[in-house]
N, C-alpha and C positions, 0 to 999 in steps of 0.2 A: 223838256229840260229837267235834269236831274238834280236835286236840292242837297242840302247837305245833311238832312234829315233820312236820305236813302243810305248812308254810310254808316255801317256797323263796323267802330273802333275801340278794342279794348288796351285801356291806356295802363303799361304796366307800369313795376310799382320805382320808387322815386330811385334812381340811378340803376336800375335790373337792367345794363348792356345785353345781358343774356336776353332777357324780355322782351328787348326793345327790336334787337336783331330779327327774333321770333317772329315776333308781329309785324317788321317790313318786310320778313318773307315772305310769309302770310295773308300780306293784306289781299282782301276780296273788297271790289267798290263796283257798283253799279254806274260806272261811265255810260254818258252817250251811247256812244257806236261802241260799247261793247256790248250796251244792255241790247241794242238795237238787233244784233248778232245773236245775243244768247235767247232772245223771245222770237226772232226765225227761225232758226235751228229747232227749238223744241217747239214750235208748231210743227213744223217737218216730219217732227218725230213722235207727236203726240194723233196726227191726223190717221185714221182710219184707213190703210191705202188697199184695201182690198177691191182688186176690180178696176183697180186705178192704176195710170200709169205715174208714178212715183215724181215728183219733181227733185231734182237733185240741184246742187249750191256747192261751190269754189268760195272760200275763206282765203283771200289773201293778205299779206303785210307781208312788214321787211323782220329782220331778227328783233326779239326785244317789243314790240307790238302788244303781245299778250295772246298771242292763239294758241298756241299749244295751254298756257293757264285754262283758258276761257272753253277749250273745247275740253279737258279732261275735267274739267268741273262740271260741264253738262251729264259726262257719261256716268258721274260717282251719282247722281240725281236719277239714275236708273239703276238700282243696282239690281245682282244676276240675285235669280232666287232657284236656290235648291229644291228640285223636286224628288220622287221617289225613284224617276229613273233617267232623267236628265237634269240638266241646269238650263235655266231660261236666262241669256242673256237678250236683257233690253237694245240694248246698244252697244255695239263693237267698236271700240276705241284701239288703235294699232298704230303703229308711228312704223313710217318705212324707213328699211334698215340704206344702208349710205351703200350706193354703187351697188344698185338692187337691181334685179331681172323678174319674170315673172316668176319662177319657181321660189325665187327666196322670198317675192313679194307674198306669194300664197300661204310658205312659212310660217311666214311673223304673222299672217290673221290667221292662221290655225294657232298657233303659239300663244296669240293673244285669249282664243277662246278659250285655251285650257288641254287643246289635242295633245295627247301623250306622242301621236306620231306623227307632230307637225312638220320633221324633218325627213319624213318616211315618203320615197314614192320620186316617180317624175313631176311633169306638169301637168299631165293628163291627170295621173294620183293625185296629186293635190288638188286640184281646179273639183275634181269630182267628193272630194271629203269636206271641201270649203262650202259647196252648194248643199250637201246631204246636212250638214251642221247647221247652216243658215236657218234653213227651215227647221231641223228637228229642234235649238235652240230656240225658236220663236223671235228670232234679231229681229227688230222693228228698223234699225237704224246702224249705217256701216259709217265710223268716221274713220278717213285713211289722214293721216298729220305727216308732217312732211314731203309731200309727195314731189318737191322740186327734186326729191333726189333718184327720182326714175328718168328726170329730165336729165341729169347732170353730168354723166356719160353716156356714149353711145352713140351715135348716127340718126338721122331723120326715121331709117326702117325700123330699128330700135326702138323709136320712141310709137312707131306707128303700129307696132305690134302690142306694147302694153298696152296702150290706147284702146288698141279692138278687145283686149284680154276684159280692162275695166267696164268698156259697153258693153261686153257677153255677162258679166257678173250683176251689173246693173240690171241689163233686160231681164237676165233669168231668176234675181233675185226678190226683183219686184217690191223692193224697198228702197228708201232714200239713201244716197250714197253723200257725206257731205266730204270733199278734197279739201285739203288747208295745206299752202305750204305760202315763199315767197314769191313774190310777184311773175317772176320767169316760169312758175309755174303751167303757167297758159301757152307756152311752147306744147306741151301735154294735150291738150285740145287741139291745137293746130296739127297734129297729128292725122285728126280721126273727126271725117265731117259729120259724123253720126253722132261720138262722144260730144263733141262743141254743140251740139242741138239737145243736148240733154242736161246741158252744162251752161244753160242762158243767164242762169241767176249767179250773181257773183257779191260778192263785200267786203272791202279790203279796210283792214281797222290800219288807221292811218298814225303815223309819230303826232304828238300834242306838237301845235305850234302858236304862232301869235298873228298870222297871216289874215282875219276875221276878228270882229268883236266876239264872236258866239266859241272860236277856237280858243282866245286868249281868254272866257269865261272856263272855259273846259278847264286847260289845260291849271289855273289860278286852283280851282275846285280840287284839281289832284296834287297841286302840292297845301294845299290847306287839309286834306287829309292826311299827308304823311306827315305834317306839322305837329297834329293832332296825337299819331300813333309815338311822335319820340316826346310825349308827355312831357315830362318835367325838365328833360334835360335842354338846357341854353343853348337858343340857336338861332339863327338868323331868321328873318322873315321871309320865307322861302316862296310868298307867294304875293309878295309886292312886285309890281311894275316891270323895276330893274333885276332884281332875282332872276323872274323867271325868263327876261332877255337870257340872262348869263346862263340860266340852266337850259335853255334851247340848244346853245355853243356847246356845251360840254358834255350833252347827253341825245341832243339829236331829236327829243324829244320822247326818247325810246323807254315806255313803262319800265323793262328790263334795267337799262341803264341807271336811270334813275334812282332805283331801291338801291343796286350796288353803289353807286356813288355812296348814299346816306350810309348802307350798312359798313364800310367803308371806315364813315368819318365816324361811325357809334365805336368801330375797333380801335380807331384812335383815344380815343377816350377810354375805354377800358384799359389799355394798355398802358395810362397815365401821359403820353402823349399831346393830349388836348383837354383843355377843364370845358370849352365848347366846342358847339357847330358853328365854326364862324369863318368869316371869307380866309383864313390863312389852313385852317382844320379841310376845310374842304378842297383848297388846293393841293393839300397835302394827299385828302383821297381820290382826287381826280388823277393822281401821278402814282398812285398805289394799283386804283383797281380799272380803271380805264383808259391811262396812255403813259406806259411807264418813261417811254422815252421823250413826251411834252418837253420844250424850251418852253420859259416863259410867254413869249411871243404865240404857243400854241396850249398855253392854261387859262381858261374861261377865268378863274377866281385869281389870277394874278395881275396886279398894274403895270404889268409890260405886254398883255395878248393884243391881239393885232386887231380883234373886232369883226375876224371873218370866220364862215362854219369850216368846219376839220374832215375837208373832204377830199384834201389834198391826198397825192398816191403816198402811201405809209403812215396816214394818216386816220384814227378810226372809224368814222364815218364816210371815206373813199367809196365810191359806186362800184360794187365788181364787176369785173369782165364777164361775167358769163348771163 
C-alpha cells in the first residue's frame, strides 16, 4: 500500500492559477498499480538479457488511465548518451502513428531514434535500418505506445501480418518489447499464435473506483493529493465519501479526466468566474471541459443528475464500438 508520505507535492504560492495549473499537469504520484507497472517495466529493462530469451509485457487501459504518462516517464529515466561515434539509446520510446501499416510503423521507431532517413526506403529498407540501429544504439528496451491503432483498421490479414512483422523484430532484436495501448488492443495477439506466446504478461491500469475497500482507499489517496497540489485555494473536500461518489460520475474515474475537470475549475477562478472550488465551480467545469452538451439530469455536481454513470450513446464515457 502506498502512503501519503510516497507523494512529492509542490504547493504553489497563495492564489498562482498559473501554479496551480502547472502543478495538476504535472503531477507524478506513486499509485498502486501504477507503481506496480512502473517497477515491472524497469526490471524488464534493467535485466541482463543476453543469451536469454527476453520476456515481453502488454500495458493496457482505457483513455485517461495514465500510460502513455507512466511509460514516457520510464524512458526520460534512461536517457540516450552521446558517444563519439554513436548515441546510445537506453530505451526506444515511439507512439504509433493513427491508421499505421508496417512501413510507416518502422518510420516512427527510426524517427523516434533520431534516423535522418527514417522516411527513406521500402519495408525491406526500413525493417533492415531498424535492426542495424537497434544493436548499433545498444536499445536495452523497445516501448511501442498506442499500438490499438495497428488494430484499428484493416482486416484480420492486416493485422496478421504486423503481428508477424513485431515477432520477427522481437526474436531478432533480442530485447524486451513492452506494447501499451487500449484494451482492444489484444485483437493484435490474436493475430499471431507465436506473438500471443511472447506476449503472456499483461497489466491493465484500471479507472479508480469505489467497488472494494482497498479501491475506494486508492482512489480517496488520489484526490487527497490533488487536494494538496491546489494549496490555498477554497475548495471542497474532494476526498470525502460523497465527493468521490460524485467524482466517479463525472470523471469515470479516469487519472486524465480528473486533472482537467480541477484544471478547469482553477480557469474559472482565474478568470474571476469563481472565488472557489465548490459544487456550482465544478459544475460549471464539468460542462466546460468534459460534456459541453450535459442537461442537468447528466451533470454529477448538479441537484437535478440522475445518479447513473454517463455511458449512455453521446455520452462521454459510452463503450465504443470497436
Amino acid at each position: 500500500m502506498v502512503t501519503d508520505d510516497t507523494l512529492v507535492v509542490e504547493k504553489p504560492p497563495r492564489h498562482d492559477t498559473v501554479a496551480v495549473e502547472k502543478a495538476l499537469r504535472s503531477l507524478r504520484a506513486a499509485f498502486p498499480q501504477v507503481a506496480q507497472a512502473r517497477n515491472r517495466i524497469r526490471k524488464l529493462i534493467d535485466y541482463p538479457w543476453s543469451g536469454e530469451e527476453p520476456t515481453h509485457l502488454m500495458l493496457l487501459g482505457h483513455p485517461g488511465t495514465g500510460k502513455s504518462t507512466l511509460l514516457k516517464w520510464i524512458a526520460e529515466q534512461y536517457p540516450r548518451v552521446s558517444h563519439a561515434d554513436f548515441t546510445e539509446i537506453p530505451v526506444l520510446y515511439a507512439s504509433v502513428p493513427a491508421n499505421c501499416r508496417i512501413l510507416k510503423l518502422a518510420g516512427a521507431m527510426l524517427r523516434a531514434m533520431g534516423s535522418p532517413f527514417w522516411n527513406r526506403g521500402n519495408e525491406e529498407d526500413r525493417t533492415d535500418q531498424l535492426m542495424t540501429l537497434l544493436t548499433h544504439c545498444r536499445v536495452r528496451a523497445v516501448i511501442l505506445d498506442e499500438v490499438n491503432h495497428l488494430v484499428d483498421r484493416g482486416q484480420y490479414k492486416t493485422h496478421e501480418l504486423i503481428a508477424d512483422w513485431i515477432k520477427q523484430v522481437s526474436t531478432d532484436a533480442e530485447i524486451p518489447l513492452i506494447l501499451s495501448g487500449v484494451p482492444r488492443s489484444r485483437t493484435l495477439l490474436a493475430a499471431n499464435d507465436q506473438l500471443a506466446d511472447r506476449f503472456r504478461e499483461e497489466i491493465e491500469l484500471q479507472p479508480f473506483g469505489l467497488e472494494t475497500a482497498d479501491r475506494s482507499t486508492e482512489f480517496a489517496m488520489v484526490m487527497r493529493t490533488f487536494s494538496k497540489v491546489l494549496g490555498s485555494i477554497e475548495h471542497v473536500d474532494l476526498h470525502s465519501p460523497s465527493m468521490l461518489k460524485i467524482l466517479v460520475f463525472a470523471t469515470n474515474g479516469r487519472l486524465r479526466v480528473i486533472r482537467d475537470l480541477l484544471v478547469a475549475a482553477v480557469d474559472l477562478i482565474a478568470e474571476g468566474k469563481a472565488n472557489c472550488i465548490d459544487l456550482r465551480t465544478l459544475e460549471k467545469a464539468f460542462l466546460a471541459r468534459i460534456f459541453k452538451a450535459a442537461k442537468p439530469e447528466q451533470n454529477p455536481f448538479a441537484k437535478k443528475f440522475r445518479g447513473t454513470p454517463l455511458v449512455k450513446a453521446g455520452e462521454p464515457f459510452a463503450p465504443s464500438n470497436r
